[in-house]
C-alpha positions in Angstrom: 0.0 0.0 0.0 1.1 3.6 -0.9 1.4 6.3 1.9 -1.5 8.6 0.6 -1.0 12.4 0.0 -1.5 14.7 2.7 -1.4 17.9 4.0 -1.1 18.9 7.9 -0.3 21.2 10.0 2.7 21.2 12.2 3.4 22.9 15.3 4.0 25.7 14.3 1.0 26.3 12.4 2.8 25.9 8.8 1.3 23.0 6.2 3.8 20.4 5.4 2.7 18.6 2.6 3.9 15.0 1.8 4.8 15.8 -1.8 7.9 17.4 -0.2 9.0 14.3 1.7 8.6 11.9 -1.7 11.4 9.9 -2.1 12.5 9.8 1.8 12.2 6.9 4.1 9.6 8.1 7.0 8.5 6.7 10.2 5.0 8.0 10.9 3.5 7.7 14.6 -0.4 8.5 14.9 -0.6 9.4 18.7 -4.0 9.6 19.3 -4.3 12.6 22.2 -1.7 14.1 24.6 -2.5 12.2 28.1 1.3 11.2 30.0 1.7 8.1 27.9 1.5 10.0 24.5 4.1 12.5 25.8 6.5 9.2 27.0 6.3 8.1 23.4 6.7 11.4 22.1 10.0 11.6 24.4 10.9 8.2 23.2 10.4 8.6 19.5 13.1 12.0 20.4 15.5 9.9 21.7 15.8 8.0 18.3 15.5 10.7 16.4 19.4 11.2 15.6 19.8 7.8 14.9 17.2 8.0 12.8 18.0 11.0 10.4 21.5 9.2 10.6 19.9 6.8 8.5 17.9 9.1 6.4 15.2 8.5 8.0 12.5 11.5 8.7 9.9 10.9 11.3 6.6 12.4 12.0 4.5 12.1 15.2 1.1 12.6 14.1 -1.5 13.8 16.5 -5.1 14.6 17.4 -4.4 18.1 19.3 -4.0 21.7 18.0 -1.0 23.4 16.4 -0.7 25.7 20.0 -0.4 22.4 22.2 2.0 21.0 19.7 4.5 23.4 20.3 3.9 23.8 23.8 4.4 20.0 24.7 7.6 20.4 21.7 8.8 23.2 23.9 8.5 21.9 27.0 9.7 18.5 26.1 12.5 19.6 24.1 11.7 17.4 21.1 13.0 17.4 18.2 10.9 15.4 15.8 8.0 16.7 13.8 4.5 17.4 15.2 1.5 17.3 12.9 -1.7 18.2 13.9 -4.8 15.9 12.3 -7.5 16.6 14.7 -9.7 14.4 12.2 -8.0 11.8 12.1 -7.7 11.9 8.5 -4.7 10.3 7.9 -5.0 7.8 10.4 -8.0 6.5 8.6 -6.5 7.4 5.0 -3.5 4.4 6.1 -6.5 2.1 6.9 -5.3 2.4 10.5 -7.0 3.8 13.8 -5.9 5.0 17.3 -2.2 5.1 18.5 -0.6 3.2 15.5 3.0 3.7 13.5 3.9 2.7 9.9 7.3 2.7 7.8 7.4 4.1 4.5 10.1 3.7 2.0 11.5 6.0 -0.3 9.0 5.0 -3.1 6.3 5.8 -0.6 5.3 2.4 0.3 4.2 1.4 3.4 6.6 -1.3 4.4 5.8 -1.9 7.6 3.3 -0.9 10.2 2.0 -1.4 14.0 -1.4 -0.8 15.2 -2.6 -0.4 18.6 0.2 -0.5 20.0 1.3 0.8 23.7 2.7 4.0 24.0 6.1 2.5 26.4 8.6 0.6 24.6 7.6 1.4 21.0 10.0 3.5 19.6 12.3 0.6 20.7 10.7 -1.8 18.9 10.2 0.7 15.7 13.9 0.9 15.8 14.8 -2.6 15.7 12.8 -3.3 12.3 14.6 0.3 10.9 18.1 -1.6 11.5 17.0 -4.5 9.8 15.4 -3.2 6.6 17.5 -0.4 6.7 21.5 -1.3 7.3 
């Protein structure tokens, strides 16, 4: 299946649109609010994150709360990775996916891999692993 088009927010109120990340390898969390499990796997996903652009990799958290919260949890947390607001769910849905979920896409846009309803602890972990074995 290919990723579909989109166009979200992110936190800082700009569109990104996906036809600017064609031909890029992307990890794409749907977190599905902001309660203290979402933020640990926001925190988590961070903590990858260099390893991650290391390997060309560009991820995108994904979640159901307003461009204002974004970047107030970003600031407050630190992060790093992207935050995209989709308060409708939209993409979620679009992926054939629904609450906290995370696919991988490769540079042709295919979704190579994906997780659904997963816990927020430990995933970014997990993520990770399958990145170093598709991905050496």
């Amino acid at each position: 299946m290919q990723i579909p088009d989109f166009i979200l927010k992110d936190e800082n109120g700009e569109s990104l649109d996906s036809s600017f990340l064609r031909g890029m390898r992307m990890i794409i969390c749907f977190i599905p609010d902001l309660d203290e499990g979402s933020v640990e796997q926001l925190c988590d996903f961070d903590s990858i994150y260099q390893k991650l652009m290391i390997r060309n990799i560009v991820t995108l958290m994904v979640v159901k709360a307003e461009c204002p919260t974004l970047r107030k949890v970003m600031d407050d947390c630190g992060l790093r990775v992207k935050l995209l607001s989709d308060m409708d769910d939209t993409l979620v849905r679009a992926c054939s996916l629904e609450g906290r979920s995370s696919i991988m896409v490769s540079k042709e846009g295919e979704i190579v891999s994906s997780w659904s309803d997963v816990g927020p602890s430990g995933h970014a972990a997990i993520v990770y692993d399958k990145v170093k074995s598709l991905f050496k």
